[in-house]
C-alpha positions as a LaTeX table, in Angstrom:
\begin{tabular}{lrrr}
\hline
Residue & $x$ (\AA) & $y$ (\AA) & $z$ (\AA) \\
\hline
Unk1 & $-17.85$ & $-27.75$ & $-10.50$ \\
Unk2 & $-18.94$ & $-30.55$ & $-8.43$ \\
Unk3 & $-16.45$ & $-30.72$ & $-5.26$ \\
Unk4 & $-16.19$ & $-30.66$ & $-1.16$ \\
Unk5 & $-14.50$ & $-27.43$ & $-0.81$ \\
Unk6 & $-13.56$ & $-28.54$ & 2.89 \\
Unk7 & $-11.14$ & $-31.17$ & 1.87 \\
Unk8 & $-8.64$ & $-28.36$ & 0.18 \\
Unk9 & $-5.65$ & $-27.91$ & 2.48 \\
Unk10 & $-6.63$ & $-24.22$ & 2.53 \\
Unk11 & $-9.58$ & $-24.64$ & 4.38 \\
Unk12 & $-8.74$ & $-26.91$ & 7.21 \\
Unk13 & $-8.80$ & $-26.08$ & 10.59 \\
Unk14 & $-5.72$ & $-25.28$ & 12.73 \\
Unk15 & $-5.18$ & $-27.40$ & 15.59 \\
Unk16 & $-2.54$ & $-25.06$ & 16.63 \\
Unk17 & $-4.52$ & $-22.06$ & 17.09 \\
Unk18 & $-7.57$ & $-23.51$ & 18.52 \\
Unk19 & $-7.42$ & $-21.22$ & 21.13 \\
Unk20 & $-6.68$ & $-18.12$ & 19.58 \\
Unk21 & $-9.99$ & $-15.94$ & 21.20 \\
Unk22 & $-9.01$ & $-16.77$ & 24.44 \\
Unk23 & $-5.37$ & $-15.89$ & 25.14 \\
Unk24 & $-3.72$ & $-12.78$ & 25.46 \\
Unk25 & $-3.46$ & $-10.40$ & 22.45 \\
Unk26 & 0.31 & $-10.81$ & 23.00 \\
Unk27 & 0.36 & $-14.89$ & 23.19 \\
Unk28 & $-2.48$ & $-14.58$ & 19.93 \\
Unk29 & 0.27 & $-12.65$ & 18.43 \\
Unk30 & 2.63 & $-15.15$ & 18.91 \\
Unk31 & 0.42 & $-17.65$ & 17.31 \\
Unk32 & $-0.40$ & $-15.53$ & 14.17 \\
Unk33 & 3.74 & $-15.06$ & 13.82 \\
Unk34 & 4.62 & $-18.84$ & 14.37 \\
Unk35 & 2.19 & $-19.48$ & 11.30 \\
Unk36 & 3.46 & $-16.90$ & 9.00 \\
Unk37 & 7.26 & $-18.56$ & 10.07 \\
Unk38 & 6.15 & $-21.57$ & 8.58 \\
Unk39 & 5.98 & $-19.93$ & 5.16 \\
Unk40 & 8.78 & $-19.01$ & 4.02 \\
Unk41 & 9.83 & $-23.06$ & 4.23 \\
Unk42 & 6.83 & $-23.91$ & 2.24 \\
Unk43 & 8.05 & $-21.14$ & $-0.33$ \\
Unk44 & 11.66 & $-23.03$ & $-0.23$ \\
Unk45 & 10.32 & $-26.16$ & $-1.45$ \\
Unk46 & 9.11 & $-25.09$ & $-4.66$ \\
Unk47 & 12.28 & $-22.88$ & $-5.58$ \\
Unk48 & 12.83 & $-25.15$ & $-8.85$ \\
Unk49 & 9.41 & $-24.35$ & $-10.22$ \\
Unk50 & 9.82 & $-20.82$ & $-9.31$ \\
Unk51 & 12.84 & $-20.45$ & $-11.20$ \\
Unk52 & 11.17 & $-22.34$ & $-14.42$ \\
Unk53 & 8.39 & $-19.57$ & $-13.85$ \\
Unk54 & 11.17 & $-16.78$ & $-13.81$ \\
Unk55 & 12.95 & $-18.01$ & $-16.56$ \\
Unk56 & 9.90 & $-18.63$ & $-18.81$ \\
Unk57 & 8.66 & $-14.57$ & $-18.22$ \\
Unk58 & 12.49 & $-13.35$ & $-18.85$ \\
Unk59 & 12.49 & $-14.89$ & $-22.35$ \\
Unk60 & 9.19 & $-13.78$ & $-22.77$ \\
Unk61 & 10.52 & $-9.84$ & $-22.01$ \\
Unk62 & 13.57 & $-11.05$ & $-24.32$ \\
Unk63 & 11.23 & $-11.33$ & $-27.35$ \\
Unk64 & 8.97 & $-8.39$ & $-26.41$ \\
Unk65 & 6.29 & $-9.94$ & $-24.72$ \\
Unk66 & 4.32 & $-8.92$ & $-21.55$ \\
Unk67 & 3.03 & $-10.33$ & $-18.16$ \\
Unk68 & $-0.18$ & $-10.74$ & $-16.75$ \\
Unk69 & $-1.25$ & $-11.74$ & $-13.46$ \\
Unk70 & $-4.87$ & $-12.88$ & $-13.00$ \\
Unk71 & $-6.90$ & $-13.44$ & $-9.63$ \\
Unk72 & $-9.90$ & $-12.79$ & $-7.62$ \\
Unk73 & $-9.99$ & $-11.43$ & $-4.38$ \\
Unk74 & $-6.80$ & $-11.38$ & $-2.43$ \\
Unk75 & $-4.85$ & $-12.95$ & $-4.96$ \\
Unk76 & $-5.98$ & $-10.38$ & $-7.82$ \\
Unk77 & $-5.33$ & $-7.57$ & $-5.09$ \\
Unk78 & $-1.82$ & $-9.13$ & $-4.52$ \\
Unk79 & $-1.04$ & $-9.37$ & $-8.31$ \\
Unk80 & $-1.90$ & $-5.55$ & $-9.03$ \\
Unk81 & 0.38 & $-4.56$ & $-6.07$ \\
Unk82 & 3.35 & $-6.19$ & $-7.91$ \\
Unk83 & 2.39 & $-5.38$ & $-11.56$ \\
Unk84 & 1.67 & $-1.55$ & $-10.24$ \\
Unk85 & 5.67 & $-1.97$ & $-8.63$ \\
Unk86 & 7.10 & $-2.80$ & $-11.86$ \\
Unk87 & 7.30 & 0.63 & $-13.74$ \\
Unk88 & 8.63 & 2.76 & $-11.30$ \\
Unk89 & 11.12 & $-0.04$ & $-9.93$ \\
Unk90 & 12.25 & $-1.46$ & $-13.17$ \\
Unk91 & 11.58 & 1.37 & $-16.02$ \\
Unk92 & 9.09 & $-0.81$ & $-17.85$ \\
Unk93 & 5.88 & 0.66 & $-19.56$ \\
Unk94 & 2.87 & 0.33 & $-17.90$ \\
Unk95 & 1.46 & $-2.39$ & $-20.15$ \\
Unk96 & 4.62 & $-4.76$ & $-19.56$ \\
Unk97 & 3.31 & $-6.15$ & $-16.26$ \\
Unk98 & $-0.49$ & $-6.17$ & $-16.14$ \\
Unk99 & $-2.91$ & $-7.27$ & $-13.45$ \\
Unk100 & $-6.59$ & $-8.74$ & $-14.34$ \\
Unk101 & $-8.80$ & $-9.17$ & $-11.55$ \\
Unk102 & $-11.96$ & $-10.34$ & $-11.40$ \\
Unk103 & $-14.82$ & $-7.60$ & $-10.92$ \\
Unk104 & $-12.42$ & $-5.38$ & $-12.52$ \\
Unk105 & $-10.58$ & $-2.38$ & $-10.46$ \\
Unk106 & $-13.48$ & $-1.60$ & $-8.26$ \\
Unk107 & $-12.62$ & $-4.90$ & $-6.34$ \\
Unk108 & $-9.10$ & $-3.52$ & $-5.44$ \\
Unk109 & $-11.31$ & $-2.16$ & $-2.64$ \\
Unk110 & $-14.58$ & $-3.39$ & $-2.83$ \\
Unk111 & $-15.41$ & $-7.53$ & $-2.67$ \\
Unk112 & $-16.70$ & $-8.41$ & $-5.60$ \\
Unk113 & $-16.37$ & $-12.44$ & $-4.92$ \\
Unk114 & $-19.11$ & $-13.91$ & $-6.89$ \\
Unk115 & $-17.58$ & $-12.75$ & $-10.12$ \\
Unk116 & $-14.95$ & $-15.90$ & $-9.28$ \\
Unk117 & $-17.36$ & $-18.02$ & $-10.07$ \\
Unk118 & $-17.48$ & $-17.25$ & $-13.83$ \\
Unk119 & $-15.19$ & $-19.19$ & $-15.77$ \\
Unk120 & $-16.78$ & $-17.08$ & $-18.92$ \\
Unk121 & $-15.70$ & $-14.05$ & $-17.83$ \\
Unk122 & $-11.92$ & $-14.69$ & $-16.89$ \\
Unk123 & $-11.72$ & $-15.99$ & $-20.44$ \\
Unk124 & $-13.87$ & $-12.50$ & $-21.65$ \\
Unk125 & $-11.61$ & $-10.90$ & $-19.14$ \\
Unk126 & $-8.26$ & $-12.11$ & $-20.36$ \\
Unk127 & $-9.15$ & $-10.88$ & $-24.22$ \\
Unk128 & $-10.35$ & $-7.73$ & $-23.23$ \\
Unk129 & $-6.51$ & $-7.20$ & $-21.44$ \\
Unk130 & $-4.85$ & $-7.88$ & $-25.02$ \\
Unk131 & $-3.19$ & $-11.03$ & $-24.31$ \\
Unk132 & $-1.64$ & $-12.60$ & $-27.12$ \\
Unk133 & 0.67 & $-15.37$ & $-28.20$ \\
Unk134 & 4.12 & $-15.60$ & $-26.65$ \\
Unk135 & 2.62 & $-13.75$ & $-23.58$ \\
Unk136 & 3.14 & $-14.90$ & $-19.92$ \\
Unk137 & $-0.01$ & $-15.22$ & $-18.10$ \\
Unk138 & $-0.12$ & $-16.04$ & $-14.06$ \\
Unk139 & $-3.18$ & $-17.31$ & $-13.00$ \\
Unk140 & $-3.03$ & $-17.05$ & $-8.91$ \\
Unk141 & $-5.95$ & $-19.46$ & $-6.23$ \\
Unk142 & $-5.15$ & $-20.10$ & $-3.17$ \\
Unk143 & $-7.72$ & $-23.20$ & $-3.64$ \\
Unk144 & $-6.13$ & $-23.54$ & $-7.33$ \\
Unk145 & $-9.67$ & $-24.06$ & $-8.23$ \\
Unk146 & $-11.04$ & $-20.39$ & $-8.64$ \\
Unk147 & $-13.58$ & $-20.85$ & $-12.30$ \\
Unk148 & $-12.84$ & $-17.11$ & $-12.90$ \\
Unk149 & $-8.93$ & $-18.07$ & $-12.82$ \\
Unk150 & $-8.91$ & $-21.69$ & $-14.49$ \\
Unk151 & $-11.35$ & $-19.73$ & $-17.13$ \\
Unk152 & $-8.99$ & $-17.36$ & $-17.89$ \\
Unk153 & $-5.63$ & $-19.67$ & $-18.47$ \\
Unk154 & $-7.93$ & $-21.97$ & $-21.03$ \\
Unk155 & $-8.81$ & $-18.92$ & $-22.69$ \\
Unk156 & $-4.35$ & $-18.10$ & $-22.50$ \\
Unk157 & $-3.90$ & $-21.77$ & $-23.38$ \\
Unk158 & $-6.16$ & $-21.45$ & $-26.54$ \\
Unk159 & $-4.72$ & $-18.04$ & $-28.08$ \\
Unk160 & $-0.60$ & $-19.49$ & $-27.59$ \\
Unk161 & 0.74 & $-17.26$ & $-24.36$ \\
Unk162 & 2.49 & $-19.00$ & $-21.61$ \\
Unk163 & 0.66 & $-19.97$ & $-18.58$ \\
Unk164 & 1.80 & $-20.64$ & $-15.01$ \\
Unk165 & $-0.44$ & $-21.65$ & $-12.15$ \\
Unk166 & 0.21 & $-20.66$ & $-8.81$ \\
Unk167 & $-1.77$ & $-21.83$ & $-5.66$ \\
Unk168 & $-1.44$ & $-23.45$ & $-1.87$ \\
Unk169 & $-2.88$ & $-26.74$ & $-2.44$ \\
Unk170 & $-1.24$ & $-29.94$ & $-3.65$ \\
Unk171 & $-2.50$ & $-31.91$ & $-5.91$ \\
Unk172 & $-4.50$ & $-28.51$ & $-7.33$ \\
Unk173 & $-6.95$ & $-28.54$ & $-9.79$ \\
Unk174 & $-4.98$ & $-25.53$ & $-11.37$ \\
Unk175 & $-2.50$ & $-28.16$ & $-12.31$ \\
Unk176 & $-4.43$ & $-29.53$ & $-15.65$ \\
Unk177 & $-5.09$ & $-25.50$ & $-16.77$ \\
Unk178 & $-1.50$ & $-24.37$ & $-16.97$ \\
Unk179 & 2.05 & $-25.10$ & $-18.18$ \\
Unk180 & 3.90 & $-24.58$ & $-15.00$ \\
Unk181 & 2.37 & $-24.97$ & $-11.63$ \\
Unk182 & 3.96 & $-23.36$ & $-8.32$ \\
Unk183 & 1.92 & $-25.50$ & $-5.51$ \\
Unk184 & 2.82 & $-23.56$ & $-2.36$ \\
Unk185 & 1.30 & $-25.45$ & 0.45 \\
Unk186 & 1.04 & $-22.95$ & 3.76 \\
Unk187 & $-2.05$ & $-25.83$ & 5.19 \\
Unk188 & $-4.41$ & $-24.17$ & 7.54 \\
Unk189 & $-4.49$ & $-20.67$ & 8.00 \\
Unk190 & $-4.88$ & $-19.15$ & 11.93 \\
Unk191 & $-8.39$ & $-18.43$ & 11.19 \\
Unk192 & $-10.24$ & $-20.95$ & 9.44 \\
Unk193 & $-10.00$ & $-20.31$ & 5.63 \\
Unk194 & $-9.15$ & $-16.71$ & 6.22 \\
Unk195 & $-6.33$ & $-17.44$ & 3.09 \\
Unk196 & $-5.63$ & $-13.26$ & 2.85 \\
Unk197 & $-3.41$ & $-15.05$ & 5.97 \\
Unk198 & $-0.41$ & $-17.40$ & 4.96 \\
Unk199 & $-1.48$ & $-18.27$ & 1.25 \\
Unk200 & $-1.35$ & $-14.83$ & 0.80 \\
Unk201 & 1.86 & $-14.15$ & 1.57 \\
Unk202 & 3.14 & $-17.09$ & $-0.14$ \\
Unk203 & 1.38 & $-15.59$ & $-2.64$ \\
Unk204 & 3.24 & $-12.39$ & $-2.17$ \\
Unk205 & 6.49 & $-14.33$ & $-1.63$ \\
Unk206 & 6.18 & $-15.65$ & $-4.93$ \\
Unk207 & 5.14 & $-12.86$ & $-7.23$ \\
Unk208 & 7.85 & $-10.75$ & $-5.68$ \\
Unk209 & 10.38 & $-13.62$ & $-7.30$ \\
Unk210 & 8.73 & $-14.09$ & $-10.65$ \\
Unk211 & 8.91 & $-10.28$ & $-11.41$ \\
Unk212 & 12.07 & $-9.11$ & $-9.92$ \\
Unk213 & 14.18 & $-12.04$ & $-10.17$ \\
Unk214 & 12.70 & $-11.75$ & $-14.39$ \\
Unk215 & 14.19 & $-7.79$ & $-14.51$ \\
Unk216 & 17.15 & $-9.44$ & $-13.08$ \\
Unk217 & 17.47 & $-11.71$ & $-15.79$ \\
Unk218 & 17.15 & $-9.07$ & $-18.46$ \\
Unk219 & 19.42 & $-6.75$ & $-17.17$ \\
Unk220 & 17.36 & $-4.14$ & $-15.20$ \\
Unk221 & 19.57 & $-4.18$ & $-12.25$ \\
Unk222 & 23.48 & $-3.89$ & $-11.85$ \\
Unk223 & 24.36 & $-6.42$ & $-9.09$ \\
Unk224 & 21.50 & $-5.50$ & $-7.16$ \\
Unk225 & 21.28 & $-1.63$ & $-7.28$ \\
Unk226 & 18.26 & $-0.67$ & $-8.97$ \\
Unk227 & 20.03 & 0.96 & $-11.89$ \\
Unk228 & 16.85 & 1.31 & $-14.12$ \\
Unk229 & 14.38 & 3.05 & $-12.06$ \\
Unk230 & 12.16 & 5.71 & $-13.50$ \\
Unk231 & 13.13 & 8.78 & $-10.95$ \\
Unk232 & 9.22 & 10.33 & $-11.37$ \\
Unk233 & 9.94 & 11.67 & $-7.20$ \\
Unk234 & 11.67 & 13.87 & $-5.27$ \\
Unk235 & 12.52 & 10.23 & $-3.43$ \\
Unk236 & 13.19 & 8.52 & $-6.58$ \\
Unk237 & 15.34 & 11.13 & $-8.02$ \\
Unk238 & 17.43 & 10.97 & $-4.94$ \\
Unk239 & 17.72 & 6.91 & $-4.83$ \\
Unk240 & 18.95 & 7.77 & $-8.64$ \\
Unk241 & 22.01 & 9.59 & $-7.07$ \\
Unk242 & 22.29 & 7.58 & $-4.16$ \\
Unk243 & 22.61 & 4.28 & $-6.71$ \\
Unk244 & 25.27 & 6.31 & $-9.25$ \\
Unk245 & 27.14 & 7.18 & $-6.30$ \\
Unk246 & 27.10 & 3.26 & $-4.84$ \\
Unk247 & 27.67 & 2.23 & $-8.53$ \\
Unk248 & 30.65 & 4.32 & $-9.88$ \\
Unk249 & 32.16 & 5.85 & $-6.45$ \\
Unk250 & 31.64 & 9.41 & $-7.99$ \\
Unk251 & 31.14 & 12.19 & $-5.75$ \\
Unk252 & 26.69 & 13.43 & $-5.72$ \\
Unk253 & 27.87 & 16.28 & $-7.41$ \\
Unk254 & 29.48 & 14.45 & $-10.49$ \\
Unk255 & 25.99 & 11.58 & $-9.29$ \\
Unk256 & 23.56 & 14.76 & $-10.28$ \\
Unk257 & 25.15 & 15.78 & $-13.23$ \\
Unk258 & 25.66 & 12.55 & $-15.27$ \\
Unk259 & 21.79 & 12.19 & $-13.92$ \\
Unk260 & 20.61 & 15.24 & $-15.56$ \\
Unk261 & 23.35 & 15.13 & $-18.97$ \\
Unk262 & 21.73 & 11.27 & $-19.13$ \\
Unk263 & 18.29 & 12.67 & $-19.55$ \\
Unk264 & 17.62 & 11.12 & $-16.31$ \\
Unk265 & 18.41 & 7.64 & $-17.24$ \\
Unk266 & 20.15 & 6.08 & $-14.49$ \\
Unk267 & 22.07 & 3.04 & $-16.57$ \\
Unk268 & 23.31 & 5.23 & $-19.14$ \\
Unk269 & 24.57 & 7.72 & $-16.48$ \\
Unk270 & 26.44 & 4.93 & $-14.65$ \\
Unk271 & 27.98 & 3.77 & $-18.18$ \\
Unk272 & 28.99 & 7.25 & $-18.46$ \\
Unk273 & 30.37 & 7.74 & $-15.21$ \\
Unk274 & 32.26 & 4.16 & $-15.20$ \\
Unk275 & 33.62 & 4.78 & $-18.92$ \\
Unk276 & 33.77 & 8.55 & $-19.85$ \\
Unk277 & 31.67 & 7.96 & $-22.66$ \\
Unk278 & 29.42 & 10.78 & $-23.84$ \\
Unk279 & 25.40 & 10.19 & $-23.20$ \\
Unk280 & 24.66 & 9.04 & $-27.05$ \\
Unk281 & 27.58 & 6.71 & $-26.84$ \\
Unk282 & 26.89 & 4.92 & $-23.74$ \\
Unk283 & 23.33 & 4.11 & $-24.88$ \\
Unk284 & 24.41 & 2.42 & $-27.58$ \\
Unk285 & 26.92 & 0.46 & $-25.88$ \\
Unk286 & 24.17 & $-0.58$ & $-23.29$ \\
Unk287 & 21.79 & $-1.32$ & $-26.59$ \\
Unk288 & 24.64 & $-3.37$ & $-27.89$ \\
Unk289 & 25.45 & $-5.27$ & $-24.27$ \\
Unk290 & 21.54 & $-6.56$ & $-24.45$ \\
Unk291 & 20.79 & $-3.70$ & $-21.61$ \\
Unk292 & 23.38 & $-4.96$ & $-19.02$ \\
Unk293 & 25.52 & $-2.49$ & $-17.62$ \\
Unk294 & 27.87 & $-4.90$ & $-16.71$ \\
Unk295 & 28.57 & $-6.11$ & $-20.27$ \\
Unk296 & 28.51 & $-2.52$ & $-21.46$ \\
Unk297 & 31.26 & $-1.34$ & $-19.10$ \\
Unk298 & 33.39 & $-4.71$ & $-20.03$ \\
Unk299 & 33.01 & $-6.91$ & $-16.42$ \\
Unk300 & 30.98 & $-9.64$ & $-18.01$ \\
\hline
\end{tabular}
């Protein structure tokens, strides 16, 4: 791949912290925190493409279909961070959100960087994860040039999944590899090309959207409590109250009890709670309302 990696926005330099080694750690915190204000407006301006991405993953859960993030480095780190979220937050199996990075789990702590380069073995990569047609696959660059990650969404491309390209440059190369791109641009990070900076929260920003705001869409939240959360902890177990409680106005005692009659489903404990139906009975009318507890108790 023939380019001058110094032209992408990502690597400029930042006229604005110039001086960053030789002010005070407080004023060099100041800096660092005026940059990362500046990304939350660059997230704003590419809310409509975020929302295609969410709605394109939602009707890919609808059908039975799975996500998978792909990335090297920071961006590979940040999509296993949200795809580990997903099971305790939403009540998903483990293989509905799935992260691929490149030099495999060992780089979730180790830098394994030169495996980017290998368009060959995102594409290996990708197959070896089991992604198949009707499939969502997020391919994340902060360059939106990363071989390993343009590699991989071909390889998506070619077997009939979804594809959506995220990355802080615009125009990105990322752009001609993907159905949907998401071009946050965060420009020059406070250290030269350190993009684990502002493209990585964007980044961050962004994921967080795609996966939650997809749950949302499917019904695996009940205005925005948290109703299908696996309780697996003493904490979770005690959010599970806390939310039937919140949800239903029921006392913790009556909370624990629907809880533990439920078989520690949360949604079909607040259906129970909110309607008087028995356990058996409330799961089907969730199964019939499409999973929304709003629909099952009749408010939508």
């Amino acid at each position: 791949m023939n380019e001058n990696l110094g032209n992408l926005q990502t690597e400029g330099r930042n006229t604005r912290t110039l001086e960053i080694d030789q002010v005070s750690t407080l004023d060099a915190c100041r800096l660092m925190n005026a940059e990362d204000q500046l990304v939350a407006g660059a997230v704003k301006a590419v809310l409509p493409s975020i929302a295609a991405g969410v709605d394109m993953i939602a009707e890919a859960f609808r059908q039975g279909h799975r996500l998978f993030y792909v990335g090297a480095g920071t961006s590979g780190r940040i999509g296993s961070l949200d795809a580990s979220e997903c099971p305790p937050t939403f009540g998903v199996p483990r293989d509905r959100v799935t992260a691929i990075i490149a030099g495999g789990p060992k780089a979730l702590t180790d830098s394994s960087e030169g495996v980017e380069d290998d368009p060959k073995k995102g594409a290996s990569d990708l197959v070896e994860a089991g992604v198949s047609a009707g499939d969502v696959v997020v391919g994340s660059t902060a360059s939106g040039r990363t071989p390993y990650v343009l590699g991989a969404l071909d390889k998506a491309r070619e077997i009939g999944a979804r594809t959506i390209g995220v990355s802080n440059c615009d125009p990105a190369a990322i752009s001609k590899h993907c159905e949907l791109s998401i071009l946050v641009v965060t420009g020059p990070e406070a250290i030269q090309g350190s993009t684990r900076l502002k493209a990585g929260t964007a980044q961050k920003m962004v994921l967080n959207m795609l996966s939650t705001l997809s749950m949302v869409r499917i019904g695996k939240t009940y205005g925005n409590l948290m109703i299908d959360l696996n309780p697996l902890s003493v904490k979770l177990r005690d959010r599970a109250r806390r939310i039937l409680v919140t949800a239903t106005g029921c006392s913790p005692e009556d909370a624990a009890l629907a809880l533990q009659t439920s078989g520690c489903r949360v949604k079909v404990a607040t259906v129970m709670l909110l309607t008087g139906l028995d356990p058996a009975t409330a799961a089907q009318r969730l199964e019939e309302a499409g999973g929304f507890v709003a629909k099952a108790i009749g408010k939508a």
